[in-house]
C-alpha positions as CSV (number, residue, x, y, z in Angstrom):
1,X,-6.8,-16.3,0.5
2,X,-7.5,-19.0,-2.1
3,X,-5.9,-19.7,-5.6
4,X,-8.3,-20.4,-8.5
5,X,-7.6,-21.1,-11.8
6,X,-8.9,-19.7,-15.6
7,X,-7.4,-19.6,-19.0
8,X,-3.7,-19.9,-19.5
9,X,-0.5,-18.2,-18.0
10,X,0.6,-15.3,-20.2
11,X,4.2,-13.8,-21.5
12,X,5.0,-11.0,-23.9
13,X,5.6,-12.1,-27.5
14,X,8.3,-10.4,-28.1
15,X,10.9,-8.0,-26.1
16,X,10.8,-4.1,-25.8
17,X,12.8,-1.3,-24.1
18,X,12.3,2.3,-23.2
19,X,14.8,4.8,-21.4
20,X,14.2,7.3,-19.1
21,X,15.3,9.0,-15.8
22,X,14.2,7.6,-12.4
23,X,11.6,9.4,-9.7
24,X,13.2,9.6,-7.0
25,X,17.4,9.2,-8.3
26,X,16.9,11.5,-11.4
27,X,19.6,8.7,-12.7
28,X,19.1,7.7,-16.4
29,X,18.1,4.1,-16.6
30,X,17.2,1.5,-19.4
31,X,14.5,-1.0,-19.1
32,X,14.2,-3.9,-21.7
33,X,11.1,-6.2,-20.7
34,X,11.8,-9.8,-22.2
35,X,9.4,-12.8,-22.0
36,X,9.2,-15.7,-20.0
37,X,8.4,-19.2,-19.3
38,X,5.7,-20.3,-17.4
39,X,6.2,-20.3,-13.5
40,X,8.7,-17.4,-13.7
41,X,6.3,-14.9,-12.2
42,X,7.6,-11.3,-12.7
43,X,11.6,-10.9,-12.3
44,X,14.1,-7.8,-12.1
45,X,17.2,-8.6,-13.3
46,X,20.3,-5.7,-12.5
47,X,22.2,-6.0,-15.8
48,X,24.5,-3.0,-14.4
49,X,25.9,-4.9,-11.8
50,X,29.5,-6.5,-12.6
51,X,27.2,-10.1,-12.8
52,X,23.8,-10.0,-13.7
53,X,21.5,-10.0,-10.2
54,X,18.0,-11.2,-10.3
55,X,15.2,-9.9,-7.6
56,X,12.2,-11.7,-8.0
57,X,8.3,-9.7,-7.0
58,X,7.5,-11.5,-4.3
59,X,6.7,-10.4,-0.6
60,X,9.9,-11.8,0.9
61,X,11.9,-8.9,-0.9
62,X,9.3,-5.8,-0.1
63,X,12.4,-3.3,0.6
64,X,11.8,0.5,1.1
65,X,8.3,2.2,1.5
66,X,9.6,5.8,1.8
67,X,7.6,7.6,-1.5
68,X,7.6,4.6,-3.5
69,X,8.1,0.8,-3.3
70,X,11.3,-0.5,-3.9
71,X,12.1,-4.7,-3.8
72,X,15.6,-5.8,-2.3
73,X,17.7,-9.2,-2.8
74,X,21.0,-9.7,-1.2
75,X,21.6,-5.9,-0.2
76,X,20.4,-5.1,-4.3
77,X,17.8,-2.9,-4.7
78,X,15.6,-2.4,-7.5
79,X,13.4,0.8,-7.0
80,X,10.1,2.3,-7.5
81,X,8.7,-0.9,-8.8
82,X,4.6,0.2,-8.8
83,X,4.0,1.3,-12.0
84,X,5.5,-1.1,-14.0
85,X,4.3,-3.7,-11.6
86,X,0.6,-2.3,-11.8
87,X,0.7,-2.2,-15.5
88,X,1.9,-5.9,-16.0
89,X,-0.6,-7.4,-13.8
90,X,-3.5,-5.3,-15.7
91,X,-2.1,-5.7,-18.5
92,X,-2.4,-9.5,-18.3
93,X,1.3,-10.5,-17.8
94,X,1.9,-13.5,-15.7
95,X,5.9,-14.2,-16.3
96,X,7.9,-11.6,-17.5
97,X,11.8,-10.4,-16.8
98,X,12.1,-6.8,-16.4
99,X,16.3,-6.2,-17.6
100,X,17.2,-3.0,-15.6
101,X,20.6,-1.2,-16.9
102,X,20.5,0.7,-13.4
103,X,18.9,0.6,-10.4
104,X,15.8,2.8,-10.8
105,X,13.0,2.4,-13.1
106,X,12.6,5.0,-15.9
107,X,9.8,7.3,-14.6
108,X,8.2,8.2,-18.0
109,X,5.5,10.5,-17.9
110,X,4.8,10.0,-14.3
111,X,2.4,7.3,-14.7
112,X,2.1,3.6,-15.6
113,X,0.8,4.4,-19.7
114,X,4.1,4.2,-20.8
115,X,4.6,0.9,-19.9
116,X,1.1,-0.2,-20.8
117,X,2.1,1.1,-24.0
118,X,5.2,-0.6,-24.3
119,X,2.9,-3.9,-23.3
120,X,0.9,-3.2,-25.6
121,X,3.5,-3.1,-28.1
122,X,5.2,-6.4,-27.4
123,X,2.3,-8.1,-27.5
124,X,0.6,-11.2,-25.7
125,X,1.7,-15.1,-25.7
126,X,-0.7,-17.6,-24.0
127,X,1.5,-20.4,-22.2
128,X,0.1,-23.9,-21.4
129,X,-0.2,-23.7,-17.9
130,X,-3.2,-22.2,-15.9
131,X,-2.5,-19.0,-14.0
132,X,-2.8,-18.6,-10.1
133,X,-5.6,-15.8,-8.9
134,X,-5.5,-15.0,-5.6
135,X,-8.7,-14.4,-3.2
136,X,-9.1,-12.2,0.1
137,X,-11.4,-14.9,1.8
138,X,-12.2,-12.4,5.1
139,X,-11.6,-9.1,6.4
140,X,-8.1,-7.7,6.9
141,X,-7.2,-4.5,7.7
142,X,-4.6,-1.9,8.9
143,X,-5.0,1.1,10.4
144,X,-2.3,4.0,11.6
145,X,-3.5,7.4,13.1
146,X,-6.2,8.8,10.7
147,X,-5.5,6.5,7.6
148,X,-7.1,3.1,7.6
149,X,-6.5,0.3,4.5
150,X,-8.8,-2.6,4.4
151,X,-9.5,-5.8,2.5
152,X,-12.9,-7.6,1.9
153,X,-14.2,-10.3,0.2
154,X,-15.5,-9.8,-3.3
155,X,-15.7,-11.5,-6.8
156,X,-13.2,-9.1,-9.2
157,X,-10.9,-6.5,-7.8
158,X,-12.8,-3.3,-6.7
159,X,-11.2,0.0,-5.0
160,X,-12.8,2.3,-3.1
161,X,-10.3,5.6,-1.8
162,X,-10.7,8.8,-0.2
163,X,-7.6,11.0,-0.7
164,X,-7.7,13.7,2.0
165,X,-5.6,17.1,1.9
166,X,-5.0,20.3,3.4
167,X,-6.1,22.9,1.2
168,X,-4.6,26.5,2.6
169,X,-7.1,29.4,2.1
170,X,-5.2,32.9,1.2
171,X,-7.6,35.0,2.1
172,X,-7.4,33.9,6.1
173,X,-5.7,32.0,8.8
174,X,-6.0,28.4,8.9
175,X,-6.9,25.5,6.2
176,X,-9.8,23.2,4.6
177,X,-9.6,19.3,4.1
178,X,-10.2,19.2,0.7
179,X,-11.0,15.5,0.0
180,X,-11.1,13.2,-3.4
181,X,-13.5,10.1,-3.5
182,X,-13.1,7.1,-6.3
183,X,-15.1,4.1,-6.3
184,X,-13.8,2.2,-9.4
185,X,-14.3,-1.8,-10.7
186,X,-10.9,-2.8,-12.4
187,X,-11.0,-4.4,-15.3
188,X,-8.1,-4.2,-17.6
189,X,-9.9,-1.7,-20.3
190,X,-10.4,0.3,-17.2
191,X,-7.3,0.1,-15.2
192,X,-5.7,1.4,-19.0
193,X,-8.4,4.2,-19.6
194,X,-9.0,5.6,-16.0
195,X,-6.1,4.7,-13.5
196,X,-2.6,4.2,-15.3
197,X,-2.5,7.8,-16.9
198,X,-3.2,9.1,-13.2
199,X,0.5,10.8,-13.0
200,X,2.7,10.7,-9.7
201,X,2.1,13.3,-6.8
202,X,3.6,15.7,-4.7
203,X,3.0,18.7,-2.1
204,X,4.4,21.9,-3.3
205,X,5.4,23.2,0.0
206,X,7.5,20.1,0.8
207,X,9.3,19.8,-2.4
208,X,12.6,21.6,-1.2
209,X,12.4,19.1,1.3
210,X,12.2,16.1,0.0
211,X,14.6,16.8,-3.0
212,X,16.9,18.1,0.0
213,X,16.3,13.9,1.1
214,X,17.9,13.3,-1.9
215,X,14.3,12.1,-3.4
216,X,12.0,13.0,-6.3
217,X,14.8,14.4,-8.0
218,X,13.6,12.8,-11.4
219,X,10.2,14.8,-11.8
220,X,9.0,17.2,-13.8
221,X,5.7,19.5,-13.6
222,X,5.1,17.5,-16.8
223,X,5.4,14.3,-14.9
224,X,3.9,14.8,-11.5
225,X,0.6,16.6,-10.2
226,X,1.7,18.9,-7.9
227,X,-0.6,20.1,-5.0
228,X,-0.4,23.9,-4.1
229,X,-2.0,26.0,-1.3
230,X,-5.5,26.3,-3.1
231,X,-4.8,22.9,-5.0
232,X,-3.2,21.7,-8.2
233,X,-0.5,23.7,-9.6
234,X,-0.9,23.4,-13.6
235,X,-3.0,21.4,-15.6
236,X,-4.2,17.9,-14.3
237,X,-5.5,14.8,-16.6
238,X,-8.5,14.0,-14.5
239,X,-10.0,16.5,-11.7
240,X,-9.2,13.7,-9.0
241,X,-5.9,12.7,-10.3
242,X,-3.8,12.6,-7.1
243,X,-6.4,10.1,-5.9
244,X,-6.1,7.8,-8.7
245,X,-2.9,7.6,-8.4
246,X,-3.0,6.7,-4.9
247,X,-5.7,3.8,-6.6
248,X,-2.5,3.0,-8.9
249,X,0.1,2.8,-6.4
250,X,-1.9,0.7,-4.4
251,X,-2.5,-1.7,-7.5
252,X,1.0,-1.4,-8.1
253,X,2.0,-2.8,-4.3
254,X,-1.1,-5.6,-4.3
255,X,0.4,-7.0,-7.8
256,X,3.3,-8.2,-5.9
257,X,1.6,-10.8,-4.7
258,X,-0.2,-11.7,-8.3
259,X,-3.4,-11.2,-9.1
260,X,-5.8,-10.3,-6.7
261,X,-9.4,-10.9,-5.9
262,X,-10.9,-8.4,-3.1
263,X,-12.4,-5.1,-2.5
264,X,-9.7,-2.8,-1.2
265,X,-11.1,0.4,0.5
266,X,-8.3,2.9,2.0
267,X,-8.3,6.3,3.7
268,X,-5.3,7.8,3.9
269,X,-3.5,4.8,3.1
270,X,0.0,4.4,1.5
271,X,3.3,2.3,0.6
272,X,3.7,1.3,4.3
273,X,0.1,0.3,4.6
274,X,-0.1,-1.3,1.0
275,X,2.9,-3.8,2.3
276,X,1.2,-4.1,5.7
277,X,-2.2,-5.4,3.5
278,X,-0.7,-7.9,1.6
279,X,1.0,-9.8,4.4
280,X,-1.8,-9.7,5.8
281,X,-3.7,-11.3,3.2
282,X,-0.7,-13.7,2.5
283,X,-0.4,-14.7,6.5
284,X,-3.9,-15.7,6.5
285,X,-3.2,-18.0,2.8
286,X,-0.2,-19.4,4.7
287,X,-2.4,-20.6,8.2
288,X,-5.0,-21.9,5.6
289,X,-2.6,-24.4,3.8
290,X,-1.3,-25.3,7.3
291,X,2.4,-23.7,6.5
């Protein structure tokens, strides 16, 4: 992995705040996004705490992988970071400080437009100091059972994903893999048109369960694409949207370590295996600058 420079850092120009209720606690939380100076990279800050706790994006505090991606600091959590994280770096952001009064982020509808709305709405500031982009320079890859993440070489950031299913037939015994492809350039006018409305998913016959697990407790069918036994249950924003998503999560996890250059093709892949990727790609930038 190499750095390479173009342009100027960015902050938001001025701060903005939205409430909601969180995934996975169903907790009400405020987020109020604040600008930055240059340097800062992108930084949680726990206002709910009795003092103020910061927990910076970097790979050092990758927490929790279990249905979402959570970042940890001195036994302080901040979770379900990906959207918002996904948005900021496609969105342009370099330094930012995400205020959190609680410790979940606001789900909103499921996907990462309402904070590349709320971006969009506080605006951009060039700062004058030039940015870091980060390269894969060779193959890395991870693989576990049937799911397989890799990362290549390439000029821009480019993911390639098959989402794969179980598709129950009612009329007799047994099951199809139903499968969903996306091949997709990200750009920023992209990543806002074609990836951030993707809305969270879920499987419809482990639901019970995993709200039993004391998860997902925050969704709504408005918020969250929900796979049945002959596939989605309600309407859907694209006819692939469960894979996109899984293309927006994975953005979401790679942005913790900036901005990324490479071709990321997964199978399968999730949280776990995102995290897995990006040490990966940072171990191989550490033995590079001889750390």
């Amino acid at each position: 992995m190499s750095k390479t420079g173009s342009n100027w850092q960015t902050t938001i120009s001025k701060s903005v705040s939205y409430e909601g209720v969180g995934l996975h606690t169903g907790k009400p939380s405020r987020v109020t996004l604040l600008p930055a100076s240059s340097g800062t990279g992108i930084c949680f800050e726990r206002c709910d705490l009795p003092e103020p706790i910061t927990v910076s994006a970097v790979m050092a505090n990758i927490g929790s992988s279990r249905r979402a991606t959570d970042l940890q600091c001195d036994g302080i959590a901040v979770r379900t970071v990906e959207h918002i994280m996904a948005a900021i770096v496609w969105c342009g952001i370099d330094n930012i400080i995400v205020r959190l009064d609680g410790e979940e982020l606001p789900l909103g509808d499921g996907s990462a437009l309402t904070y590349v709305n709320l971006l969009d709405a506080a605006g951009l500031t060039e700062l004058h100091e030039r940015p870091c982009d980060i390269r894969v320079t060779h193959p890395v890859w991870t693989t576990r059972d049937e799911s397989h993440l890799i990362a290549l070489p390439y000029e821009g950031c480019r993911v390639t994903f098959l989402f794969l299913h179980r598709r129950f037939r009612p009329d007799r015994k047994g099951s199809d893999t139903e499968s969903e492809y996306l091949d997709i350039e990200v750009t920023r006018e992209v990543f806002a048109r074609k990836i951030a409305p993707a809305r969270t998913i879920g499987f419809e016959w482990e639901l019970d369960t995993i709200q039993e697990q004391g998860l997902a407790l925050g969704a709504t069918l408005d918020q969250a694409v929900i796979i049945g036994k002959t596939g989605y249950v309600g309407d859907t924003r694209f006819c692939d949207e469960a894979c996109r998503h899984k293309v927006l999560d994975l953005l979401g996890d790679i942005a913790i370590l900036g901005r990324v250059r490479g071709h990321f093709i997964g199978i399968g892949s999730g949280h776990s295996m995102n995290h897995e990727i990006i040490r990966l790609i940072a171990g191989d930038w550490d033995v590079k600058r001889g750390v």
